[in-house]
C-alpha positions in Angstrom: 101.9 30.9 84.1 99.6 29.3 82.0 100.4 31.5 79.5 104.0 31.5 79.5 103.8 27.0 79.4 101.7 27.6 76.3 104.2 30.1 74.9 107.1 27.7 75.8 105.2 24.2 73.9 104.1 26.3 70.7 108.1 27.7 70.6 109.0 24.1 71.1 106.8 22.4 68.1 107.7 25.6 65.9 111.1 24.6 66.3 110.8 21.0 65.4 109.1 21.7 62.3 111.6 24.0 61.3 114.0 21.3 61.9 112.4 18.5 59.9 111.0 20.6 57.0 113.8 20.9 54.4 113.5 24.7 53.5 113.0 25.5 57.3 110.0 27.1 57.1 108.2 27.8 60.5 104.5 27.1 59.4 102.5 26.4 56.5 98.8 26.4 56.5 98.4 26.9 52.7 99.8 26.3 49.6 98.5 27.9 46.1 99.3 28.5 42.9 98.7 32.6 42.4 98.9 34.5 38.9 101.9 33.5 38.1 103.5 29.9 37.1 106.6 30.1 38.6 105.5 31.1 42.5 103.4 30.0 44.8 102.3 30.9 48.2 103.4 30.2 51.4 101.0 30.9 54.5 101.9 31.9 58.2 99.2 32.6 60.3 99.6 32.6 64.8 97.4 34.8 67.3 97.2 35.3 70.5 96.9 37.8 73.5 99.8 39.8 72.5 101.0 39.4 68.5 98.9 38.7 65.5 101.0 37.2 62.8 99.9 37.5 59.3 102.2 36.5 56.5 102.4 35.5 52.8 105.9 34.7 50.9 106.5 33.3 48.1 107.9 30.0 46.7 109.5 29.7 43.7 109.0 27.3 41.7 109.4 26.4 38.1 113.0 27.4 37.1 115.1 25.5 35.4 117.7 26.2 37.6 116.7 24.2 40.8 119.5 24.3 42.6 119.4 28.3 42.5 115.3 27.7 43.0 116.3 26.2 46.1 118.9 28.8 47.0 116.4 31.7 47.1 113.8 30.3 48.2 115.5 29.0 51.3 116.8 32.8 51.6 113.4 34.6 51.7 112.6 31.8 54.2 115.5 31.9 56.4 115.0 36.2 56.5 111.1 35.6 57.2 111.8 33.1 59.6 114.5 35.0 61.5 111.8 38.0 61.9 109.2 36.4 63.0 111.6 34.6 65.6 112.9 38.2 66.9 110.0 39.7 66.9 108.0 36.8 69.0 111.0 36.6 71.7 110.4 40.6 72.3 106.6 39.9 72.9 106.7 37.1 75.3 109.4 38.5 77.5 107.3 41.4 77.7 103.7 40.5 77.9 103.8 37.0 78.6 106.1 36.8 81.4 105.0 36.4 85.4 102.8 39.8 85.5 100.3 38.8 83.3 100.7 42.3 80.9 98.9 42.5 77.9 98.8 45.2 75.2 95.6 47.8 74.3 97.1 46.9 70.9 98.7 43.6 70.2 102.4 43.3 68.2 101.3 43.0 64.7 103.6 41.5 62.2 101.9 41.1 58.3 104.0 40.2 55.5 102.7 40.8 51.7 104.2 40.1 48.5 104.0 41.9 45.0 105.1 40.3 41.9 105.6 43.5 39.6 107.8 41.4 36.3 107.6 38.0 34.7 109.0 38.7 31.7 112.6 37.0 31.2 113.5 38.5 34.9 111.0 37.5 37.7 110.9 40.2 39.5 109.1 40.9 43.1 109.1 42.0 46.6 108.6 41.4 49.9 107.0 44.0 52.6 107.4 43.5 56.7 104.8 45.6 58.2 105.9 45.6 62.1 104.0 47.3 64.4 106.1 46.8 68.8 104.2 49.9 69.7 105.5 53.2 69.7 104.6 56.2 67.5 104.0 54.4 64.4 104.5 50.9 62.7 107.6 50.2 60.4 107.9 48.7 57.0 111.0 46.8 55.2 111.1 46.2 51.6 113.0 43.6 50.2 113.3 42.5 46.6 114.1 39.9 44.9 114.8 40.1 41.0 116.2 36.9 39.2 117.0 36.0 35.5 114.3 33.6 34.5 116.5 31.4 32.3 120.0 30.9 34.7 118.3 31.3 37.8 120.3 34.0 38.9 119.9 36.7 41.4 120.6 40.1 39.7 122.3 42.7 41.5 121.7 46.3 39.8 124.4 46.3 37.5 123.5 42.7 36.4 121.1 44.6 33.7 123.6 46.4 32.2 126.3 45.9 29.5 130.0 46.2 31.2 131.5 50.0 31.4 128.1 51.3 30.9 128.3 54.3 33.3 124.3 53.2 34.5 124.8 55.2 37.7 125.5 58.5 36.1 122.0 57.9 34.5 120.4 56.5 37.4 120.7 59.4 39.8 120.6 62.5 37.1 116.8 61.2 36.5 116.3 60.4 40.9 117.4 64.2 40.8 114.9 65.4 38.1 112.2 63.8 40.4 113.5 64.9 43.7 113.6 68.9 42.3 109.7 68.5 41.3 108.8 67.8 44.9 111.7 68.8 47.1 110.1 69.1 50.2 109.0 65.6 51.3 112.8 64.5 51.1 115.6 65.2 53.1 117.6 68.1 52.2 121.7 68.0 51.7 123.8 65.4 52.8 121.1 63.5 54.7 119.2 63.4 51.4 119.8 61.5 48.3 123.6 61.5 47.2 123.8 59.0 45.2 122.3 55.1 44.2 125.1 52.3 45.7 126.6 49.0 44.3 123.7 46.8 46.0 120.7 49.4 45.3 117.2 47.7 45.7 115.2 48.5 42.7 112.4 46.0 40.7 111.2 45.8 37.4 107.6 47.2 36.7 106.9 46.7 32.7 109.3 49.0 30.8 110.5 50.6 34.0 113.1 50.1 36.1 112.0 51.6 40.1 115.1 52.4 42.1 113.5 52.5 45.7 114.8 53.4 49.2 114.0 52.5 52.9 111.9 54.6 55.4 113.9 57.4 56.6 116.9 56.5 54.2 116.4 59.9 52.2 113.0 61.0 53.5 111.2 61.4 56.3 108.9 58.9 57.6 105.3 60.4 55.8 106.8 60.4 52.7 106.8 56.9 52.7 109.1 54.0 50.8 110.6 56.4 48.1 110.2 54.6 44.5 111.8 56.4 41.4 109.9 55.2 37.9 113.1 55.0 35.1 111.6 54.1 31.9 114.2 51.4 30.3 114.4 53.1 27.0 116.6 55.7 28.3 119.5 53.3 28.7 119.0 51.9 25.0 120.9 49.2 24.0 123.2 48.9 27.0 120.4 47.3 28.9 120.8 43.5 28.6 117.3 42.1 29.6 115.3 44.1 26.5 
């Protein structure tokens, strides 16, 4: 019982402060300035019987655009915020309800971030390592890539000059790589058929890396899939050069 009034107050004050604080944020516990100008860190850090949270985002800050700072910033906050939420509400109604039940291993949920571009298109993202028990723990990659100068979130075909056929490019080279190393992907229709309108991808030097989800083309050993394109092979019809 103790337990669950503990529970219920840190819930309470979590929600107040995400109330008051004007990006929503549940915690922060630290704020520094990493490698790069334009981000810094934000810290949430809880513990207790039955979850360990352990999570880094980052804040934007330095665009010129701060109205579209603000925008994305709030967004990677508001999707941090809503996991951590879900995730919590699943642990305490089942380990810290009247029985007393606690885990061998506690819910985990760390959150790392990996700046890859900085270089006219900021470019990072965001993994959520989950572990709720079961066979194995689950992670979600999301990325964020945004034009330096407007402030803009850049959608895949953002890069590239209108009526360039990008896609037809795209996939013949995910193809090339699939063939060298079929058997860690799925085979036919459950495999890879084809990149879509709102791919997730990031900018790694002169390489654009077209990645997919756990299980999305692959089984889950293979990993997060990533496919290396090396920018020069769309020439001139790649806008951020």
């Amino acid at each position: 019982m103790k337990l669950l009034n503990r529970c219920v107050s840190i819930l309470i004050i979590l929600i107040a402060i995400t109330n008051t604080c004007p990006q929503g944020m549940l915690i922060n516990l630290n704020s520094q300035f990493v490698e790069s100008s334009l981000v810094v860190d934000k810290i949430i850090k809880e513990k207790n019987d039955y979850l360990t949270i352990d999570v880094k985002i980052p804040q934007i800050n330095g665009l010129n655009n701060k109205e579209a700072e603000k925008v994305i910033n709030n967004k990677i906050l508001d999707f941090t915020n809503m996991w951590i939420k879900d995730v919590k509400q699943i642990a305490q109604e089942y380990y810290g309800g009247p029985n007393n039940v606690y885990p061998i291993f506690p819910y985990q949920l760390i959150a790392k971030y990996t700046m890859k571009s900085q270089n006219k298109i900021l470019s990072f993202y965001i993994d959520y390592y989950q572990y709720t028990g079961g066979a194995h723990e689950i992670t979600n990659r999301v990325s964020y890539n945004i034009d330096i100068n407007t402030g803009r979130e850049l959608l895949l075909n953002d890069l590239f000059v209108d009526e360039y056929e990008y896609e037809k490019v795209i996939n013949n080279e995910i193809k090339k790589q699939i063939a060298k190393n079929p058997d860690i992907y799925f085979p036919g229709k459950d495999g890879f058929n084809g990149i879509n309108k709102n791919q997730q991808y990031f900018i790694d030097g002169n390489n654009l890396v077209v990645y997919f989800g756990l299980y999305e083309i692959a089984p889950y050993v293979t990993g997060i899939p990533e496919f290396k394109i090396p920018i020069k092979l769309f020439g001139e019809s790649f806008k951020y050069i």
